[in-house]
N, C-alpha and C positions, 0 to 999 in steps of 0.2 A: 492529641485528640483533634479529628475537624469537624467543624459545624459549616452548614451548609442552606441557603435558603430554597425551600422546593414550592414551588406554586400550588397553591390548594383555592377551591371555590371561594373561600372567605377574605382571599388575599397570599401573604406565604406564611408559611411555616418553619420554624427554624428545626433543622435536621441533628441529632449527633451523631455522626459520625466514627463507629467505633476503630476503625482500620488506619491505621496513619496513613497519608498520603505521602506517594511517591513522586519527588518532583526532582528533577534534574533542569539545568541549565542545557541552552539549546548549542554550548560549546563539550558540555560534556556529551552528548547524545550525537554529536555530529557525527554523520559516517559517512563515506561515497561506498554507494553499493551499483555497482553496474552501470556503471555513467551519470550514478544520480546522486543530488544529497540527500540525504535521508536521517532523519530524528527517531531514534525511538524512544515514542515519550512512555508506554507503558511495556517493560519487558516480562509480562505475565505473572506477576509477581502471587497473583491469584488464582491463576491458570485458568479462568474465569474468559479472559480475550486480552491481546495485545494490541497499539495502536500505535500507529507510525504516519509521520510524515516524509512527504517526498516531494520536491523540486527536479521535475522530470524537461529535460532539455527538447527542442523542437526536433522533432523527427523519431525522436525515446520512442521505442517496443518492446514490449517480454516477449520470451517468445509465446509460442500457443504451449501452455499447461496444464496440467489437473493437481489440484491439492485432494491426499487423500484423507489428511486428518483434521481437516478445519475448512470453515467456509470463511469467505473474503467479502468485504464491502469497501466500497468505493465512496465519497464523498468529493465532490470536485472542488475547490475553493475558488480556482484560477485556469482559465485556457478551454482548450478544445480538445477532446479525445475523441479516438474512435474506437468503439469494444466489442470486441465480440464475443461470446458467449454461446458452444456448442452450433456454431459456424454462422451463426445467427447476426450484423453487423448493425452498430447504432451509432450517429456523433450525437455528443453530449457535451456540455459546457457546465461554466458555474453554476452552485445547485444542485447538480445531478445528482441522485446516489447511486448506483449502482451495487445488484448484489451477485455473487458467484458463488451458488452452493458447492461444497466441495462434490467431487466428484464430475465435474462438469467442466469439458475445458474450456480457456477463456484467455485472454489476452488484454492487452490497453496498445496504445498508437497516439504521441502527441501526434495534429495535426497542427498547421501552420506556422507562422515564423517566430512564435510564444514559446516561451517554457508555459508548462503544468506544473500547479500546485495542488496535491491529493493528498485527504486524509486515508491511511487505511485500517480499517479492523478488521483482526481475524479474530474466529471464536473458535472453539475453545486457542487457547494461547500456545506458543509452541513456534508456529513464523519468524517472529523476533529474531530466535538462535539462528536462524538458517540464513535472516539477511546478516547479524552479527558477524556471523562466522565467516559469511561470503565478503564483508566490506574489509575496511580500510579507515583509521580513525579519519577524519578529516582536520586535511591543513591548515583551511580557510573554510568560511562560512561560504562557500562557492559552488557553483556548480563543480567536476573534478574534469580536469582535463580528456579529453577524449582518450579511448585506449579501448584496446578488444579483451573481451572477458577474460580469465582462463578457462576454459571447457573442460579442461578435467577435472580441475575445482568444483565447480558449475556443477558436473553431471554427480561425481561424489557426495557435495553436498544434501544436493537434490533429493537421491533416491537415500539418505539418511534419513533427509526429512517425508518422505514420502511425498515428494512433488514429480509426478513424470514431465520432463520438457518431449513436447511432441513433434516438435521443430519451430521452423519459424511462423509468424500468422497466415493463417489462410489467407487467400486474395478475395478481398468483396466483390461478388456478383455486383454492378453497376454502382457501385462508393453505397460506404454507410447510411442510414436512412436516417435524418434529423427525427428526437424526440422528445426534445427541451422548448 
């Protein structure tokens, strides 16, 4: 059982919790997925939404996609991204959140000489398996050595999970537009 304190007008409230919580260590969750670390701290266990962490290195891009079965959200922790969303371009920093309804393509871009730290949620749950399947346990708690994806893995997975890769990001009309 977990309890949990939630803020209420009178002060807090203690919560019970009937669901046990799922918590893993950030060595069993480590993965490198596509040149990144990555955590996944909730593997949909609810089907409710998955969340994941990622340590996204300088220069990192997905490419341009569309998710058919789930929407994406963005949470920046650390760094500067540039996103765009249905060719639409923004930079964002710490703070940010960012959302991408499914259905709509979109992409992320570190910009400058940082890594990115991003939390991400998809809803409903399902994502997870797709970076799962795509990664690699990790070694080290580290970024992973550089290396080019497999593309046929990539493109397999993908259209399993219903993600079309639509290639690489568009180019911004005159760089992203500051919105933080």
């Amino acid at each position: 059982m977990c309890w949990a304190l939630a803020p209420s007008p009178g002060g807090y409230n203690v919560l019970n919790m009937a669901t046990p919580v799922n918590t893993l260590s950030r060595s069993e969750s480590a993965l490198w997925f596509l040149g990144t670390l990555t955590f996944v701290k909730s593997a949909g266990e609810t089907g409710a939404f998955c969340l994941i962490e990622q340590l996204l290195p300088p220069g990192f891009a997905t490419p341009y996609h569309v998710h058919h079965l789930e929407d994406e959200a963005f949470y920046i922790l650390e760094g500067e991204l540039a996103v765009v969303s249905d060719s639409k371009w923004q930079k964002v920093g710490p703070g940010a959140y960012i959302f991408a309804p499914r259905e709509i393509p979109h992409g992320i871009k570190v910009e400058g000489n940082s890594p990115a730290r991003v939390l991400i949620l998809c809803a409903p749950a399902g994502f997870e398996q797709f970076v799962i399947e795509m990664s690699e346990p990790a070694a080290q708690l580290t970024l992973p050595p550089p290396a080019a994806p497999d593309m046929a893995k990539l493109m397999a997975l993908a259209a399993k999970y219903q993600i079309d890769i639509l290639g690489p990001l568009p180019e911004p009309a005159g760089g992203p537009a500051r919105t933080d």
